[in-house]
N, C-alpha and C positions, 0 to 999 in steps of 0.2 A: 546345276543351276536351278533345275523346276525344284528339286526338293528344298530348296533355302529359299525360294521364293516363297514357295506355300507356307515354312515354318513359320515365316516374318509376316506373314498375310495369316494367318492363325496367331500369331502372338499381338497381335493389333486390335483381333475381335476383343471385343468386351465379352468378360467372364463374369457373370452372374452372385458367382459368390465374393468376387471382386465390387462388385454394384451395391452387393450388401456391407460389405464392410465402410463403404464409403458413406453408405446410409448411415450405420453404427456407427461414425466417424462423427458424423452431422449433429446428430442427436446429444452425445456425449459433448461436443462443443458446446452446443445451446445447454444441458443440464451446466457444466462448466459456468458459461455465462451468466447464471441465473443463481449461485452461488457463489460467485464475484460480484456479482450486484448485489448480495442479500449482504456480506460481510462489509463490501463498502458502504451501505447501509448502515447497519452496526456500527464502524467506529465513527461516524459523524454522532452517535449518542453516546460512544463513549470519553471519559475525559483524565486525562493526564495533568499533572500541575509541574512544573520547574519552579524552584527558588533559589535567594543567592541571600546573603548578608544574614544566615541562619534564621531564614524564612521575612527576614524584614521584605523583601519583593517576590511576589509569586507573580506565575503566570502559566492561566489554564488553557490547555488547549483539547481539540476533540483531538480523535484518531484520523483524524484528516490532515492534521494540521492548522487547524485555522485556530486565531487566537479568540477565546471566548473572554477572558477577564486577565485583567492586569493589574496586581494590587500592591499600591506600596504604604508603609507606615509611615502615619504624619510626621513624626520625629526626621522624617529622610530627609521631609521637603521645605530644607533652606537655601539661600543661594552658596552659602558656604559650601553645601554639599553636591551642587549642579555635577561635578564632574563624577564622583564617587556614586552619589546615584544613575547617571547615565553606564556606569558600568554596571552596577548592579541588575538593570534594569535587562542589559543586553547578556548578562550569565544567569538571570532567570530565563528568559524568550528562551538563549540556546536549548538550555535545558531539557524546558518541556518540547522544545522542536523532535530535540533527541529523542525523549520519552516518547514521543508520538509515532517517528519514525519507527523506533524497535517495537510499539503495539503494532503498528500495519504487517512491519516484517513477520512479526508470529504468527499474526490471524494469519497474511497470506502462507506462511509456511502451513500452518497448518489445513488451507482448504488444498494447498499443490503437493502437499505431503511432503515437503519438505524438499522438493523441488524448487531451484532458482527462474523466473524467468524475466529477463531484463523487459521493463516497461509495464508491468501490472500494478505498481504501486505508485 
C-alpha cells in the first residue's frame, strides 16, 4: 500500500517539462489567435458578388458575409415584374452568401491546414 501511495503522490507532482509544454501550449494558442484575427480581418476587405437573371441582379458581399451592394437593372423594375424580381433578387443574395461562405471556409482551411473546427467561422 506505501508503494502505490507514493507512486500516486509522485504522479500529482507537477513535472517541469510538463509546465513547459503547457507554456508551449499558451503561446501557440495566442500566435493561433492573432492569425484568426488577421484573416478575419482580411475577408471583411474581401468581396464576392452572386447574380441571377444572367447578371440582371448582383449582389456583393465581403468574406464576412455582410451585404455591401445590391444591384438590379432598371428594365427589372415594373410592377409587372414584383414577383420575378423578388426572386431574382433572393438567387443573387443566395449566391454571393454562398460565395462568401466557401472564401471563409478556404481562408480558414488554409490557416487550420485544413483542419475542421466547428465554430471559427
Amino acid at each position: 500500500m506505501a508503494l502505490q501511495a507514493d507512486a500516486t503522490h509522485r504522479h500529482h507532482q507537477l513535472n517541469p517539462n510538463r509546465a513547459m509544454n503547457i507554456s508551449e501550449l499558451m503561446k501557440q494558442a495566442q500566435q493561433f489567435q492573432e492569425k484568426l484575427s488577421t484573416v478575419q480581418n482580411e475577408l471583411g476587405q474581401r468581396q464576392v458578388t452572386g447574380s441571377a437573371g444572367g447578371g440582371m441582379v448582383t449582389a456583393t458581399f465581403n468574406g464576412k458575409g455582410e451585404l455591401l451592394d445590391l444591384s438590379i437593372e432598371q428594365a427589372l423594375v415594373t410592377p409587372e415584374n414584383t414577383q420575378m424580381l423578388q426572386d431574382l433578387v433572393a438567387a443573387a443574395v443566395n449566391d454571393g452568401l454562398n460565395k462568401a461562405k466557401e472564401l471563409g471556409k478556404t481562408e480558414m482551411a488554409r490557416l487550420t491546414g485544413g483542419l475542421s473546427i466547428p465554430g471559427l467561422l
